[in-house]
DOZA-283558 format. One record per residue (C-alpha): residue number from 0; residue in three letters; x, y, z. Coordinates in pm, 1 decimal. Layout:
# residues N
+-----+-----+----------+----------+----------+
!   n ! res !        x !        y !        z !
+-----+-----+----------+----------+----------+
! NUM ! ALA !        X !        Y !        Z !
...
+-----+-----+----------+----------+----------+
***
This chain:
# residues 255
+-----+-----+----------+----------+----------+
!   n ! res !        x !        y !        z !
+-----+-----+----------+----------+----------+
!   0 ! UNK !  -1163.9 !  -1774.2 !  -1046.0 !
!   1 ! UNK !  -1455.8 !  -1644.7 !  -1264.3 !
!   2 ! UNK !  -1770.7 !  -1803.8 !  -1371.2 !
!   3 ! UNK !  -1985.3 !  -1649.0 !  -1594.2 !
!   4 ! UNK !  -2362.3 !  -1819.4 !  -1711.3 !
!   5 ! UNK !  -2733.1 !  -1863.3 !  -1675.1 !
!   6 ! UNK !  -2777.2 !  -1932.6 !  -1289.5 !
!   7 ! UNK !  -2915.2 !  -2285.8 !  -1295.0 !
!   8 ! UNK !  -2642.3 !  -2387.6 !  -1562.1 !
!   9 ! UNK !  -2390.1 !  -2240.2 !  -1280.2 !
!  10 ! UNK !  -2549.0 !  -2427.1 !  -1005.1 !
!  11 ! UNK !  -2517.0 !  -2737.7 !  -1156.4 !
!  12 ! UNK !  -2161.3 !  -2670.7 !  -1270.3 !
!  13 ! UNK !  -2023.3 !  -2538.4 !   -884.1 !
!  14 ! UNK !  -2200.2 !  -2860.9 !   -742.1 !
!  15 ! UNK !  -1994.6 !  -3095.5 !   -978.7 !
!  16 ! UNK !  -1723.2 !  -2883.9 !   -911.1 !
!  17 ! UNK !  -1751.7 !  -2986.8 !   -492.1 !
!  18 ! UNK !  -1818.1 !  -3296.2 !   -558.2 !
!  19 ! UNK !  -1519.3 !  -3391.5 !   -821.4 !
!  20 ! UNK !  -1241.7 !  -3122.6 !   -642.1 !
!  21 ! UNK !  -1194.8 !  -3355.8 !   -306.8 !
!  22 ! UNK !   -856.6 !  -3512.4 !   -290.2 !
!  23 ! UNK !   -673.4 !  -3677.6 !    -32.3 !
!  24 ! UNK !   -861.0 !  -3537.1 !    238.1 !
!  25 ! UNK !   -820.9 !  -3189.3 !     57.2 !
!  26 ! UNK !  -1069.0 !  -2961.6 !   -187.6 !
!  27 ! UNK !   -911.2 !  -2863.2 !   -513.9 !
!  28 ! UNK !  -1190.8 !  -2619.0 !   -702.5 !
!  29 ! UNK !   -945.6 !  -2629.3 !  -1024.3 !
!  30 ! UNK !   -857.6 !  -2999.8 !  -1011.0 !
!  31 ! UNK !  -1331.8 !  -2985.4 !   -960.4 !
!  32 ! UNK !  -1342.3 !  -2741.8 !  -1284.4 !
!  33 ! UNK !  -1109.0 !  -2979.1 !  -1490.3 !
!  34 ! UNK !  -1276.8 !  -3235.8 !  -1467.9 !
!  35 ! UNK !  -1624.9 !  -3098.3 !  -1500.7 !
!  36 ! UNK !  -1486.1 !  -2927.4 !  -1814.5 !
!  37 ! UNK !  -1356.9 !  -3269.7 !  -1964.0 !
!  38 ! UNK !  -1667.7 !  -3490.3 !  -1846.0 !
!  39 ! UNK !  -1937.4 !  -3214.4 !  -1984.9 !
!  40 ! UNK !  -1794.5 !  -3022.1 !  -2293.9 !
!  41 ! UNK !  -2169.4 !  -2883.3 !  -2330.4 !
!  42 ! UNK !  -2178.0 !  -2774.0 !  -1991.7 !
!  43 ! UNK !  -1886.6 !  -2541.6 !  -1947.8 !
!  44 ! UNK !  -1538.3 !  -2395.2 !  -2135.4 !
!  45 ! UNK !  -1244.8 !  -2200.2 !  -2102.2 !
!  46 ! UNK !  -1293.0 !  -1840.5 !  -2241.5 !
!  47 ! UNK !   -934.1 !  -1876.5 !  -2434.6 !
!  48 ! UNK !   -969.0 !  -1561.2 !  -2613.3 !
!  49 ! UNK !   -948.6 !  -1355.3 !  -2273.8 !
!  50 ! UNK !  -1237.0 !  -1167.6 !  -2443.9 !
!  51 ! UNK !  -1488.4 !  -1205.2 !  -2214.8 !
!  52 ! UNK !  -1259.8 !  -1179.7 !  -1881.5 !
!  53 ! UNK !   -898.5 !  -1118.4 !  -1936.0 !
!  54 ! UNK !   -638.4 !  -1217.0 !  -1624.4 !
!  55 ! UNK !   -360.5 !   -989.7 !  -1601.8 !
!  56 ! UNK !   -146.7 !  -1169.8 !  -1449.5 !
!  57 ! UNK !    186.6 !  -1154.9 !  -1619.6 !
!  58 ! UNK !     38.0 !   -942.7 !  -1881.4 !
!  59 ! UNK !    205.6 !   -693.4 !  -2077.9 !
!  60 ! UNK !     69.5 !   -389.9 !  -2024.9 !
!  61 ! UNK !    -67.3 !   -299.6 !  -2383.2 !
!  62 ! UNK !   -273.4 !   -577.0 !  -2367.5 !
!  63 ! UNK !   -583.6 !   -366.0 !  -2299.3 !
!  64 ! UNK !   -605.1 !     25.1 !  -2400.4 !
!  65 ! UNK !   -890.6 !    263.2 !  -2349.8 !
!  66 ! UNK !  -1030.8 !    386.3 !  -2670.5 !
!  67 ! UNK !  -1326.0 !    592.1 !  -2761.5 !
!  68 ! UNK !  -1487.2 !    518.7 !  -2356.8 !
!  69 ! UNK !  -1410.8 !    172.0 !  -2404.5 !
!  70 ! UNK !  -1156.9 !    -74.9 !  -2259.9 !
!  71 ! UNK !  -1053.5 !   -250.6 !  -2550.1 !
!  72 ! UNK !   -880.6 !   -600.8 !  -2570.0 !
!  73 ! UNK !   -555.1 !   -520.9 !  -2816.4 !
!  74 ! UNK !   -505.9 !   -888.7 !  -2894.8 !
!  75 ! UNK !   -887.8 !   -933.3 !  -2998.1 !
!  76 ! UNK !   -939.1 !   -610.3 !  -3116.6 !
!  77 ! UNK !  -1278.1 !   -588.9 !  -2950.5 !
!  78 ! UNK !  -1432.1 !   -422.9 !  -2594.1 !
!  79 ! UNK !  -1328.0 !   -608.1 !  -2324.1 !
!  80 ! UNK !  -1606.4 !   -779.1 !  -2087.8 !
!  81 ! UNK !  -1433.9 !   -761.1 !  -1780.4 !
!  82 ! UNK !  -1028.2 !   -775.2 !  -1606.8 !
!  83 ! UNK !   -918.2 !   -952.9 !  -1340.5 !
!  84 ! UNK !   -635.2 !   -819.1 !  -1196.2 !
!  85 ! UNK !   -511.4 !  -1030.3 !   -947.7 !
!  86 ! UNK !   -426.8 !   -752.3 !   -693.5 !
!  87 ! UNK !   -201.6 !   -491.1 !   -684.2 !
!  88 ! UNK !     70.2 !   -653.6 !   -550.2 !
!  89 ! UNK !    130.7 !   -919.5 !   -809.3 !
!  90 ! UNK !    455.3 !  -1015.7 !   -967.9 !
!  91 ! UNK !    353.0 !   -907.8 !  -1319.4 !
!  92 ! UNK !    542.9 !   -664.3 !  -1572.5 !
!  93 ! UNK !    342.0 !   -427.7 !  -1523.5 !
!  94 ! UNK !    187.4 !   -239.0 !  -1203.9 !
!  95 ! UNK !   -246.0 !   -291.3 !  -1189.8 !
!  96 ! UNK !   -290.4 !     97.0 !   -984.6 !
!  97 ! UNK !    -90.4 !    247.3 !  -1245.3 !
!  98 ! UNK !   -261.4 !    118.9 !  -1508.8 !
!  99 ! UNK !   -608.3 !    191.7 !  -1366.8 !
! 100 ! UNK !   -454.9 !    556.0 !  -1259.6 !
! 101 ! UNK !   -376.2 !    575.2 !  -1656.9 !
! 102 ! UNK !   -703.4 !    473.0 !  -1775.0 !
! 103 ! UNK !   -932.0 !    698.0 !  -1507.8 !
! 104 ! UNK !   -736.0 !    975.1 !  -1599.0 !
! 105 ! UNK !   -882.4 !    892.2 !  -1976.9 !
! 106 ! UNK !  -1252.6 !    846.2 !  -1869.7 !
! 107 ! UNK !  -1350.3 !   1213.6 !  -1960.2 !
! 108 ! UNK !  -1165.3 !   1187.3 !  -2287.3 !
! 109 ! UNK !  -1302.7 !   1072.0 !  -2585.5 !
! 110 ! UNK !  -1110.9 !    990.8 !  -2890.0 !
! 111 ! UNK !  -1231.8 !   1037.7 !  -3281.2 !
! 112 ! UNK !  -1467.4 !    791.4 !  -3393.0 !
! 113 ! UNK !  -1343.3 !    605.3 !  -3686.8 !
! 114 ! UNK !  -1487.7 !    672.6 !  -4007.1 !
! 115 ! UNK !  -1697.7 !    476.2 !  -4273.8 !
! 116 ! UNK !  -1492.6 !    218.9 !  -4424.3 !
! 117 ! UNK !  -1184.2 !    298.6 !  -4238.8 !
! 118 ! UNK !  -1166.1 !    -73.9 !  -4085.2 !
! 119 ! UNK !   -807.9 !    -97.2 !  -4259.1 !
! 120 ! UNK !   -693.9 !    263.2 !  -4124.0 !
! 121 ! UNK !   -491.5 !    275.2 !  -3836.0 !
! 122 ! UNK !   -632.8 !    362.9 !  -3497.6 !
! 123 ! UNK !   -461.9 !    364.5 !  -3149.0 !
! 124 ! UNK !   -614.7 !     10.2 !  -3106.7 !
! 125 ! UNK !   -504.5 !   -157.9 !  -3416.5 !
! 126 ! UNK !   -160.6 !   -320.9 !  -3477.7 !
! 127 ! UNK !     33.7 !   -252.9 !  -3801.2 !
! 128 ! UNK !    323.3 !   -389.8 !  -3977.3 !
! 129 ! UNK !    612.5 !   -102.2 !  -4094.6 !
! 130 ! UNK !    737.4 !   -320.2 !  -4433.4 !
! 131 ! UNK !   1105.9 !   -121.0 !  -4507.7 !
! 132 ! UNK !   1267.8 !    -35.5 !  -4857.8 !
! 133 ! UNK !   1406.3 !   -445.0 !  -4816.3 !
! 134 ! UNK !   1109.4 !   -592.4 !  -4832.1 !
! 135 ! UNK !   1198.3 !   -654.0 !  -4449.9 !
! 136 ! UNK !    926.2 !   -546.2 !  -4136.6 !
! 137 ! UNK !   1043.1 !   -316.8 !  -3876.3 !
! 138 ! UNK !   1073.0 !   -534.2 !  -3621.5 !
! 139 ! UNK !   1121.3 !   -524.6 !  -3181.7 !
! 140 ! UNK !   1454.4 !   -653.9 !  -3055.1 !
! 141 ! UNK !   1537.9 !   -512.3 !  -2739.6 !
! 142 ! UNK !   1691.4 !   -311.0 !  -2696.4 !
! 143 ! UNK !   1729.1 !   -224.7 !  -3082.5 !
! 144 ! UNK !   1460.7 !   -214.4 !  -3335.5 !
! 145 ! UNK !   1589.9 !   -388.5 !  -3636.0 !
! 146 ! UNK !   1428.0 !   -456.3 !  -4005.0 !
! 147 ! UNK !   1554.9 !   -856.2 !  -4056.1 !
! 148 ! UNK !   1276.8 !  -1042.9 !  -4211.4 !
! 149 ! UNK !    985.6 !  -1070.2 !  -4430.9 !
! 150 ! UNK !    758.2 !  -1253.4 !  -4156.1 !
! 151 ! UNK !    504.3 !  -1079.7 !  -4011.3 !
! 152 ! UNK !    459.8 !  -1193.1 !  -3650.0 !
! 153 ! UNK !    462.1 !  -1065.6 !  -3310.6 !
! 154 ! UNK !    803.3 !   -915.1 !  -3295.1 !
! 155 ! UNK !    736.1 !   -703.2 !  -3616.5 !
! 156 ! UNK !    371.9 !   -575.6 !  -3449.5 !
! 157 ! UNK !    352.3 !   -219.9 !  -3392.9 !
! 158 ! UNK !     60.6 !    -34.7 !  -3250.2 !
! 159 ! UNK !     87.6 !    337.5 !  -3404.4 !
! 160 ! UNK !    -63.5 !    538.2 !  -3107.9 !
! 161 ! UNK !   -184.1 !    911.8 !  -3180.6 !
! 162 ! UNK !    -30.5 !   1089.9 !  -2898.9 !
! 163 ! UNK !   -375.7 !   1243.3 !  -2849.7 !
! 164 ! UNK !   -598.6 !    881.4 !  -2934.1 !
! 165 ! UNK !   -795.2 !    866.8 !  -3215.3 !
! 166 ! UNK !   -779.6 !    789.1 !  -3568.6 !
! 167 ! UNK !   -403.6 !    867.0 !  -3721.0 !
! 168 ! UNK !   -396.6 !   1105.8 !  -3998.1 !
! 169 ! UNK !    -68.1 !   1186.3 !  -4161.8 !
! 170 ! UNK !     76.7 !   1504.9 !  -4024.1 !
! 171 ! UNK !     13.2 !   1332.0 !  -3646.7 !
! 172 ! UNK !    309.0 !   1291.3 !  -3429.8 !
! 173 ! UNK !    245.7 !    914.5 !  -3269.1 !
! 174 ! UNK !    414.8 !    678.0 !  -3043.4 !
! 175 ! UNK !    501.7 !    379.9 !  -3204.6 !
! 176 ! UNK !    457.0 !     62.4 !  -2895.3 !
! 177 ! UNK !    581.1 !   -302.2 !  -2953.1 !
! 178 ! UNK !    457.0 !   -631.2 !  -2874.5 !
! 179 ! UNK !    565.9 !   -646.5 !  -2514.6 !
! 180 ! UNK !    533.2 !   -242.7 !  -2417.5 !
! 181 ! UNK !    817.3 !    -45.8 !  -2510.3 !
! 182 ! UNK !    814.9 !    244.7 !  -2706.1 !
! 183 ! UNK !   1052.5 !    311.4 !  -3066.7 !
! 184 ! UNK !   1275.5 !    574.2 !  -2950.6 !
! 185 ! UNK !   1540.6 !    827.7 !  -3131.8 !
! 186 ! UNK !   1848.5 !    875.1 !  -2992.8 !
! 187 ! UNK !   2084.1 !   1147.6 !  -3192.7 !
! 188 ! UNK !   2173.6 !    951.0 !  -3509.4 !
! 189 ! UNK !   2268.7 !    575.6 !  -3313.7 !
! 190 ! UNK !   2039.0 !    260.2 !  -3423.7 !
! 191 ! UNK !   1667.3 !    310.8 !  -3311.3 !
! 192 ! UNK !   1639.1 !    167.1 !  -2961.5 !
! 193 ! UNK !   1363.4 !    136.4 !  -2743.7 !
! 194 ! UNK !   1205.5 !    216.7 !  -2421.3 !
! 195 ! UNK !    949.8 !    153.2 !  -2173.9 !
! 196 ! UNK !    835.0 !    513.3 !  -2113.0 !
! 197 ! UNK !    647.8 !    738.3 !  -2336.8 !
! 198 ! UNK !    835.6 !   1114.8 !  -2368.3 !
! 199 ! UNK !    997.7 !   1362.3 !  -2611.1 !
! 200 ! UNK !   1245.2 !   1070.6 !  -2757.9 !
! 201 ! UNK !    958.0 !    836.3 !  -2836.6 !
! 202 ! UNK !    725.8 !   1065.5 !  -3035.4 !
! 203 ! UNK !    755.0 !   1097.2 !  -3404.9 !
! 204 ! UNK !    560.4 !   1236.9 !  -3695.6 !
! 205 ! UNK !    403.7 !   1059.3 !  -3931.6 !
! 206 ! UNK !    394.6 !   1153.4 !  -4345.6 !
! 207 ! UNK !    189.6 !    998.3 !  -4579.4 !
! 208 ! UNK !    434.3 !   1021.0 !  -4906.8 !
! 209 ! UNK !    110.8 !   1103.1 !  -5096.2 !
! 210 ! UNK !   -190.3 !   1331.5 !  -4984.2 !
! 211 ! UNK !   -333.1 !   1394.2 !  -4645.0 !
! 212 ! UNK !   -578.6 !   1234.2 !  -4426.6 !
! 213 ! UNK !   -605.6 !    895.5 !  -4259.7 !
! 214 ! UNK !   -332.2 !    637.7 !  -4255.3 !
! 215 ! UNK !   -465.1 !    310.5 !  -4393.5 !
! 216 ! UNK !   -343.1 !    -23.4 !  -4531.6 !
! 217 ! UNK !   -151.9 !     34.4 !  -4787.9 !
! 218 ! UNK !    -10.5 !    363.6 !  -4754.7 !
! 219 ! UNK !    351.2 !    479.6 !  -4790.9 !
! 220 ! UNK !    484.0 !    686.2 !  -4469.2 !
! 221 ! UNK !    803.4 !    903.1 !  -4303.7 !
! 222 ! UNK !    882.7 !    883.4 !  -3973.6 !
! 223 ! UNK !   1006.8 !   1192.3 !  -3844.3 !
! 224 ! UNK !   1228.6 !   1174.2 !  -3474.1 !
! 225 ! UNK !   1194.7 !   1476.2 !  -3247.5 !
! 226 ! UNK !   1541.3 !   1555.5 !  -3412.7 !
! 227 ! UNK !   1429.7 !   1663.2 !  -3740.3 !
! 228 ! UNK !   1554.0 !   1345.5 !  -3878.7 !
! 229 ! UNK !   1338.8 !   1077.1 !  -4057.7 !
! 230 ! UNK !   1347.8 !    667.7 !  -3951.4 !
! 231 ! UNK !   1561.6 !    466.2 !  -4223.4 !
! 232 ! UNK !   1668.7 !    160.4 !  -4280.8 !
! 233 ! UNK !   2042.3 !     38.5 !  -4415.1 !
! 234 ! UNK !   2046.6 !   -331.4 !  -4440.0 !
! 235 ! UNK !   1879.9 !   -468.1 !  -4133.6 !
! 236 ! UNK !   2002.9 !   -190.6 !  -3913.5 !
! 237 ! UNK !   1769.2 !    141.5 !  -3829.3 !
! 238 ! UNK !   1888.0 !    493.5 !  -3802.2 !
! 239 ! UNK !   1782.3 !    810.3 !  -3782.8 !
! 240 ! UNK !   2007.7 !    994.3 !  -4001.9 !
! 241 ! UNK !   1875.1 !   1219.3 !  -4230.5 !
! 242 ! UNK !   1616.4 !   1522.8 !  -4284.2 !
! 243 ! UNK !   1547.1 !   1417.2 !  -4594.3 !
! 244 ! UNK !   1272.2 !   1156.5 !  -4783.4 !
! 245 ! UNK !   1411.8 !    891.4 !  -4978.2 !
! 246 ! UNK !   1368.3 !    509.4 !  -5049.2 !
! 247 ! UNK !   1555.6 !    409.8 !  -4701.4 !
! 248 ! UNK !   1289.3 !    649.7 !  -4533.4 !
! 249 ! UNK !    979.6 !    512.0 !  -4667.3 !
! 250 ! UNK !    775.3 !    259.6 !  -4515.7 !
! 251 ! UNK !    468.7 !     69.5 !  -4658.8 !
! 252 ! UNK !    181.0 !     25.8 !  -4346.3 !
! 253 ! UNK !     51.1 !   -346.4 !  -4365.3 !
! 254 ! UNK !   -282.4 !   -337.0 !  -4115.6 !
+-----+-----+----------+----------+----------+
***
């Protein structure tokens, strides 16, 4: 576990915890913490945000990113406080040294700061919602990506990630990740699909129909595959298809 307080507050919280977590002849620290929890409310809470210590366990691995030298908590869209990561060896989704190997690797990087006013623009930690030609969101169905409804929840979240980090500025080719990890991928002209890994299939380009700079709330965009083609949709399904910008093509960035 983690506590986390002024020291005499602690104290007295850890000694109700031994003396309410005996059972049966046995010490239960989390059956000690319940309780203390339930019988002081003023005393001590549950940090149900994660936003102060996040446990990986059984996360998905975009939960936290690194972003301009900070880890940042992608649910909260704030720095994260601390991680526990339970070990390496784990059962989770995702493997804790590969993640940490990823986010070393970043620690002499530093992405674009945003700029003034550009809460609403897209950056690599920011989710966004693609609204299609129907009036339907682009939406995560594994292993297709689909365009069914006019709901905006978790399925139809989309982080748009800069393949270099940073603010995303039409022109950029980006990465396009879904609630649960996987990546929006292009293969030849079949229904989008997606993937785990980040490569050549994944990235596309991203066109503002309308002037240059960053991508914002608001804005209509093209998504152009690695085959020259541009993302459309035709009735719920999503191609592909076509190297040209039309109605099917364009997209409508809801931040």
């Amino acid at each position: 576990g983690f506590f986390m307080g002024p020291a005499k507050y602690l104290v007295e919280f850890l000694e109700c915890v031994k003396s309410k977590g005996s059972s049966g002849g046995q010490f239960d620290d989390q059956r000690g913490a319940n309780l203390c929890m339930l019988e002081s409310p003023g005393l001590v809470t549950v940090d149900y945000t994660g936003t102060i210590v996040i446990d990986l366990y059984g996360m998905p691995q975009h939960v936290l990113s690194f972003v301009d030298g900070k880890v940042v908590n992608n649910l909260a869209n704030v720095t994260q406080c601390f991680a526990h990561t339970n070990g390496k060896m784990a059962p989770q989704p995702f493997f804790w040294w590969g993640w940490a190997k990823q986010l070393t690797a970043k620690l002499g990087e530093r992405d674009r700061p945003l700029g003034g006013g550009a809460d609403h623009c897209v950056s690599k930690h920011a989710v966004a919602f693609l609204r299609a030609h129907t009036g339907a969101y682009l939406d995560a169905e594994w292993p297709r990506a689909q365009a069914r409804w006019s709901d905006k929840g978790e399925r139809q979240q989309w982080a748009i990630e800069r393949e270099h980090g940073g603010v995303v500025r039409s022109g950029d080719a980006v990465f396009l990740r879904d609630y649960v990890g996987n990546f929006l991928r292009a293969n030849g002209t079949d229904d989008l699909s997606e993937w785990h890994e980040r490569g050549p299939w994944q990235r596309f380009i991203i066109e503002k129909a309308s002037g240059d700079g960053q991508v914002c709330a608001g804005d209509a965009v093209f998504l152009k595959a690695h085959t020259g083609k541009y993302v459309d949709v035709d009735g719920t399904r999503v191609h592909a298809r076509w190297p040209n910008q039309g109605s099917r093509q364009r997209f409508v960035v809801e931040v």
